[in-house]
C-alpha positions in Angstrom: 56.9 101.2 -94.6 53.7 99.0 -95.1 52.0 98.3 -92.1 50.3 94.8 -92.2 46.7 96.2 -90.5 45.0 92.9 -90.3 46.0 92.1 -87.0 42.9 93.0 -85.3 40.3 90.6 -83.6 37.2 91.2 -86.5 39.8 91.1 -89.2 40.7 87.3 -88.0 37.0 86.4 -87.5 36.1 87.6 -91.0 39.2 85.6 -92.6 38.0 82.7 -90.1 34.6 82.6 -92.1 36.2 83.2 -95.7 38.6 80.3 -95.1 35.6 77.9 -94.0 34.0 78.4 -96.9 36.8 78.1 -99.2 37.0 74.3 -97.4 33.5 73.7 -97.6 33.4 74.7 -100.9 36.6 72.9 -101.8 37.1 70.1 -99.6 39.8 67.6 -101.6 42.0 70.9 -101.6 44.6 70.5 -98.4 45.4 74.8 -98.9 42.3 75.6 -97.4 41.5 73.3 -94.9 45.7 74.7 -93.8 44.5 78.1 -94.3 41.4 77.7 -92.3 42.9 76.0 -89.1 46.0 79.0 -89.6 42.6 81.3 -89.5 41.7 79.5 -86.1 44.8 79.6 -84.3 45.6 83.2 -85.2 42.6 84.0 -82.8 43.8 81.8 -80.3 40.8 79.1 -80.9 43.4 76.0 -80.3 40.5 72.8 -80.0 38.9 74.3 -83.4 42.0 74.2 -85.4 42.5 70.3 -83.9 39.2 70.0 -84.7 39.6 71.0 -88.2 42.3 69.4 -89.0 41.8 66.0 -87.6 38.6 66.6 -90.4 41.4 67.3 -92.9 43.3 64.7 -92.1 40.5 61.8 -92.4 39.5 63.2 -95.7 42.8 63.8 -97.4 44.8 61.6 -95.5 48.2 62.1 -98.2 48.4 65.7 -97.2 51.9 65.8 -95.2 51.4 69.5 -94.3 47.9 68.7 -92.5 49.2 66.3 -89.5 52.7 68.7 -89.6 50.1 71.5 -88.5 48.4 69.0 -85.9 51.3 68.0 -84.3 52.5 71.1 -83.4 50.0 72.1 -81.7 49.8 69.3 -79.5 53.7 70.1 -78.9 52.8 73.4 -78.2 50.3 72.4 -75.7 52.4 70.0 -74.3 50.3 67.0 -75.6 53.4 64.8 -75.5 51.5 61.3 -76.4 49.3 63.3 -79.3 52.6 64.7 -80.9 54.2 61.2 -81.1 51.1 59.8 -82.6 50.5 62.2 -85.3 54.0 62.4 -86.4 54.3 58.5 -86.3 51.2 58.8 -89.4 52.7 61.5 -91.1 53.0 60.4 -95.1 56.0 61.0 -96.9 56.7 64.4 -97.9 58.3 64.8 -101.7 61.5 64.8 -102.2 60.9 68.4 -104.0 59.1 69.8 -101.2 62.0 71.3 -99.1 59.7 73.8 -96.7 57.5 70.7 -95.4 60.2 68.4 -94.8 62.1 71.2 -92.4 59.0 71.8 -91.0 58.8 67.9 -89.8 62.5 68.3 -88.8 62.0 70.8 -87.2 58.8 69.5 -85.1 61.0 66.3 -84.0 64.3 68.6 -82.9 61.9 70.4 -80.4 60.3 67.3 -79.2 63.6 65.4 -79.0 66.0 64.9 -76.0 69.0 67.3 -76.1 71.4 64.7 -78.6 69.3 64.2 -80.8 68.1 67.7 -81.4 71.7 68.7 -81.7 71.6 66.2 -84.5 68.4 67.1 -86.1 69.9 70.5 -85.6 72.6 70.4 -87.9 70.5 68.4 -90.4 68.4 71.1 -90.7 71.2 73.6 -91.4 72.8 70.9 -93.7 69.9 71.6 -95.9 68.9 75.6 -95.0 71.8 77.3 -93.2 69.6 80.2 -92.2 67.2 78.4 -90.0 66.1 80.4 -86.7 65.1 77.5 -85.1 68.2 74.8 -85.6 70.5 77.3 -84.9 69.2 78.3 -81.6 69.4 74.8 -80.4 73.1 74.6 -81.7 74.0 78.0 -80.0 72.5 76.5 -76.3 74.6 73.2 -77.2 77.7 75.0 -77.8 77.6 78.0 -75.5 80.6 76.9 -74.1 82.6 76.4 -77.4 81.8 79.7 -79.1 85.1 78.9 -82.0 82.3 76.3 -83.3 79.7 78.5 -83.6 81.3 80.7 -85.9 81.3 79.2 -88.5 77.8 78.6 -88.3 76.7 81.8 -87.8 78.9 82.8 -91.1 77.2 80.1 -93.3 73.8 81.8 -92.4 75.4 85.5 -92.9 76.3 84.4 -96.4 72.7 82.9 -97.1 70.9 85.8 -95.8 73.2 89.2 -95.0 70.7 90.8 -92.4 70.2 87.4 -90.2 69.0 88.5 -87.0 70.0 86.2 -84.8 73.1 85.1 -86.6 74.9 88.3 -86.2 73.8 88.0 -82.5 75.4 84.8 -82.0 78.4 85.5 -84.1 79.0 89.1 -81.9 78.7 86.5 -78.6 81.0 84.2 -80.1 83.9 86.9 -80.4 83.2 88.4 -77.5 83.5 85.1 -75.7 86.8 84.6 -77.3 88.3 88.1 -76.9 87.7 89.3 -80.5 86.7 92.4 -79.5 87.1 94.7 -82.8 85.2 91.9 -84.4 82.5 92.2 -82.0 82.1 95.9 -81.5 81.9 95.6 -85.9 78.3 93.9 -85.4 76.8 95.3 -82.4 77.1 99.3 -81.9 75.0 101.1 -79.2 75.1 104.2 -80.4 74.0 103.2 -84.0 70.4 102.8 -84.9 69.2 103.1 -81.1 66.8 105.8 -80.6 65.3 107.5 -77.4 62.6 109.5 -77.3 59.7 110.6 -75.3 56.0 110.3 -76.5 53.1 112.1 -75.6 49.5 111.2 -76.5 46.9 113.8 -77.7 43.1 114.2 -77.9 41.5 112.5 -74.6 44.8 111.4 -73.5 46.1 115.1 -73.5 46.2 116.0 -69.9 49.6 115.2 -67.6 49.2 111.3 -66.3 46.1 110.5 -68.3 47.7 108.2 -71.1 49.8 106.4 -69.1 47.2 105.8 -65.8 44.7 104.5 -69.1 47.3 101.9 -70.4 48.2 100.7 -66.9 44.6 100.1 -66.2 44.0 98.1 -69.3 47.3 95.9 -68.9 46.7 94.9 -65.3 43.1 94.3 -66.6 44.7 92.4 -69.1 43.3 88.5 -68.7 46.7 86.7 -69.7 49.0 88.6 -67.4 50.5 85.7 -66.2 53.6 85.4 -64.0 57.2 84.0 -65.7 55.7 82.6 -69.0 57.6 79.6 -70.1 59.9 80.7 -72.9 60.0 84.1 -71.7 63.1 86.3 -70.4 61.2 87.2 -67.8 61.4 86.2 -64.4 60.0 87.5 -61.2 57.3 89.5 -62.9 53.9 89.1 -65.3 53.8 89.2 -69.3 50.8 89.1 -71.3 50.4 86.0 -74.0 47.7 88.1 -76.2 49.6 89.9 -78.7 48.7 93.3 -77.8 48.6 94.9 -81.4 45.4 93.6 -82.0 43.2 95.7 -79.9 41.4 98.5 -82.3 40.4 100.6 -79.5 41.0 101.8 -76.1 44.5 103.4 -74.8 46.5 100.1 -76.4 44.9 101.0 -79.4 46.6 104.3 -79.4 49.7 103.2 -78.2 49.8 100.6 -81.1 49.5 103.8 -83.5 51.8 106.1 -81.9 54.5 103.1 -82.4 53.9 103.1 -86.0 54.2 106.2 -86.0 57.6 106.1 -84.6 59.2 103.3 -86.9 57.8 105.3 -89.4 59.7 108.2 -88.7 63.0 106.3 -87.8 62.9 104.6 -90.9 62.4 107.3 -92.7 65.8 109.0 -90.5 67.6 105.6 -92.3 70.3 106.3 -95.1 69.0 105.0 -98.5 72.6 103.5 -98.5 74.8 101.9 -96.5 76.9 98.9 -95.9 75.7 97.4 -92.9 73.1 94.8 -93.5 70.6 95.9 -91.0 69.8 98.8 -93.7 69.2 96.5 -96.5 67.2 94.0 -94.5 64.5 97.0 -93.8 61.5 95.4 -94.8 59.0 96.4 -97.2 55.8 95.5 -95.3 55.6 94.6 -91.4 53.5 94.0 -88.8 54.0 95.0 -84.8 54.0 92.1 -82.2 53.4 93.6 -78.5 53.0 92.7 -75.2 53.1 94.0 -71.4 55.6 93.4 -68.9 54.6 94.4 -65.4 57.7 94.1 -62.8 57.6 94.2 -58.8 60.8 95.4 -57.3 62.5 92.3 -57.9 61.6 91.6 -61.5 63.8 91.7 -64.0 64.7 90.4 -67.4 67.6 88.1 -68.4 69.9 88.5 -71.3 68.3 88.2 -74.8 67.1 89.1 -78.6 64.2 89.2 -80.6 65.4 87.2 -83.4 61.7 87.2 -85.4 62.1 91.4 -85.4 64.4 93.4 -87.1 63.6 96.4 -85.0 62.6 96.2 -81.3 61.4 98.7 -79.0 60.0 99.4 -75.7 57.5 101.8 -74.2 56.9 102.7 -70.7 54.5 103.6 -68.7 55.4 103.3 -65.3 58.6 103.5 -63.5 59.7 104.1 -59.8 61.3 107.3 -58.9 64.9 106.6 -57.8 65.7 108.3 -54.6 69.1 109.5 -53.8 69.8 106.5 -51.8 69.2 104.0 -54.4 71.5 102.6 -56.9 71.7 104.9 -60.1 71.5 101.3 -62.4 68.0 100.2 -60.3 65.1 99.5 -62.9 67.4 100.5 -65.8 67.3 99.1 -69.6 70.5 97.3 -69.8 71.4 97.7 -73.8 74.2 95.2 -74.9 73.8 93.4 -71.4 75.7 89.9 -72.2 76.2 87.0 -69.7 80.2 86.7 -69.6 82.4 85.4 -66.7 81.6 87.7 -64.0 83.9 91.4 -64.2 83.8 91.3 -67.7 82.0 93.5 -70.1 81.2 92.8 -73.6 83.4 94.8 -76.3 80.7 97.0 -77.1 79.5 98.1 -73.7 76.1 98.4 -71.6 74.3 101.3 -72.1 72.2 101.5 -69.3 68.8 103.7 -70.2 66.8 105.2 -67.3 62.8 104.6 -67.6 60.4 106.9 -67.6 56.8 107.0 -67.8 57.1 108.0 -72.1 59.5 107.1 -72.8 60.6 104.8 -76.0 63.6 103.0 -76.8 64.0 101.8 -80.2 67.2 99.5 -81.4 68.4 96.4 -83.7 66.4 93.0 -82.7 69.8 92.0 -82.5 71.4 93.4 -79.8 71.1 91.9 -76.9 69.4 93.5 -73.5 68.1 93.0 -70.1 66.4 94.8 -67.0 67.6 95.1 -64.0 65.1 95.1 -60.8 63.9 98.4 -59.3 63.9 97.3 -55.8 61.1 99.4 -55.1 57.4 98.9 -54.1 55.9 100.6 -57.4 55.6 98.6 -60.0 57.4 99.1 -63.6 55.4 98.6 -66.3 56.3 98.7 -70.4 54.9 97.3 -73.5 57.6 95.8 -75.6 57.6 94.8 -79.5 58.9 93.8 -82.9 58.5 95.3 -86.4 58.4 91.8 -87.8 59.2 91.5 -91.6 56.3 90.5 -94.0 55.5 89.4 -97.0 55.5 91.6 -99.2 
């Protein structure tokens, strides 16, 4: 696998300055006024972008994609008034141009109320049956009438075979309705799950060292925040900052040693196979991480990582059980599904024990949660996606 190395924060600043000057040197061309304010808000520099592009915008006021990239960042940043106004001057988009206009329909199903983004919502898939986004918003409209969402998940499958999240939602759907053998077909614990344990070397070599580095530099980290919006977790802190940026330090290794596990699962993968999940291995990729820290109480609800194809996590600090505490406290809970309480979902929950080490790799889409440690030490894991690149 190609790893897409450009993440870090000097790589962004130097395409920030190439992309300025390909504006300033070619103003009347919309491409690089998009690219530059894409520059900007890859290193989180939100008022420049606006900045930029409100620039853009008065100079090549046709552009469509130009107030499209505004407005969603004022949605984004919860700029309610800003978003309606930007998207009210919007010019028309060409009939041909099929990416921009989903991206508009897009922008208004997330600003809409819940009927009309249904609405928007099947619009969308009308057009691209594959979209992440529209069918997301259909799966939370129709949780409780899973027959409909098959179908939809199926249209998607056809378009693209290794669709993340519609193989998620179509495993839900039959489990909902008691198609288990269905079901246990899509998701499989056992299958492509990997546990391992990881040690560092070089300065990190000694018992404890590693791990005591990487909890210093997360609870250092300045956007540990508690319950981010949009988040499966609750009762704990997760950090906004994509953590695979950081070049140095004990992230910085940790960020390696990850690549250097995919690496070495991918290359466990049969060159052949007939699940999808083989086929959709991507060419080139890029790892998205960030730090959850949990108190005892934390945990982390029912979910996927539908941007990934493989996810992982990586821990580095975990209570020790004692013999009076409940074997499942603190515990990975692979397959976890919500279903009408007693039931289990076809394929099982494989419950995974942390340890400080420790790393858990599986499909971005099965499903998994956390269940609280009930103790006063904290838990604390980085967690990630191999997200698919271009190639």
């Amino acid at each position: 696998m190609r790893w897409d190395m450009s993440a870090d924060w000097a790589k962004r600043g130097v395409l920030v300055e190439l992309a300025r000057k390909a504006a300033a040197s070619r103003p009347d061309d919309a491409q690089q006024w998009e690219r530059l304010a894409h520059a900007l808000l890859l290193m989180a520099r939100d008022d420049e972008a606006v900045a930029v592009l409100t620039e853009a915008i008065a100079r090549l006021p046709a552009a469509p994609k130009l107030p499209l990239m505004l407005a969603g960042i004022h949605h984004r940043l919860g700029r309610g008034d800003l978003f309606d106004r930007v998207m009210r001057e919007v010019p028309a988009i060409p009939a041909d141009d099929l990416p921009t206009t989903l991206h508009r329909l897009e922008l208004l199903m997330k600003a809409a109320a819940a009927n009309d983004a249904v609405r928007i919502a099947r619009e969308i898939l009308a057009r691209d049956p594959a979209h992440d986004a529209a069918m997301e918003c259909l799966a939370y409209a129709l949780k409780d009438s899973p027959e409909r969402m098959i179908p939809i998940c199926r249209a998607a499958l056809d378009r693209k075979a290794g669709h993340v999240l519609a193989r998620y939602e179509l495993a839900a759907s039959c489990a909902r309705l008691g198609r288990s053998d269905e079901a246990r077909k899509l998701i499989d614990l056992e299958r492509f799950v990997t546990v391992t344990d990881v040690a560092a070397s070089g300065q990190y070599a000694a018992a404890g060292a590693f791990e005591e580095a990487l909890s210093d530099e997360i609870i250092r980290n300045p956007t540990l925040k508690p319950d981010p919006a949009g988040k499966a977790t609750r009762g704990g802190l997760q950090t906004a900052a994509d953590l695979a940026v950081a070049s140095d330090g004990a992230v910085g290794v940790l960020i390696g040693l990850l690549r250097a596990a995919v690496d070495a699962f991918t290359a466990g993968l049969p060159d052949r196979s007939d699940d999808p999940f083989i086929a959709a291995r991507p060419e080139t990729a890029a790892i998205h991480a960030w730090a959850v820290v949990y108190p005892g109480e934390g945990f982390q609800e029912s979910h996927i990582h539908y941007s990934g194809w493989l996810s992982g996590v990586y821990y580095v600090a975990a209570p020790k059980l004692s013999r009076r505490d409940d074997v499942r406290a603190g515990c990975l809970a692979l397959g976890s599904l919500d279903l009408p309480e007693g039931r289990e979902p076809p394929w099982g929950v494989r419950d995974i024990r942390p340890a400080p080490g420790r790393l858990v790799l599986f499909p971005s889409f099965v499903p998994h949660a956390t269940l609280p440690t009930k103790s006063p030490e904290p838990r604390i894991c980085v967690a990630f996606d191999v997200v698919p690149g271009a190639p």
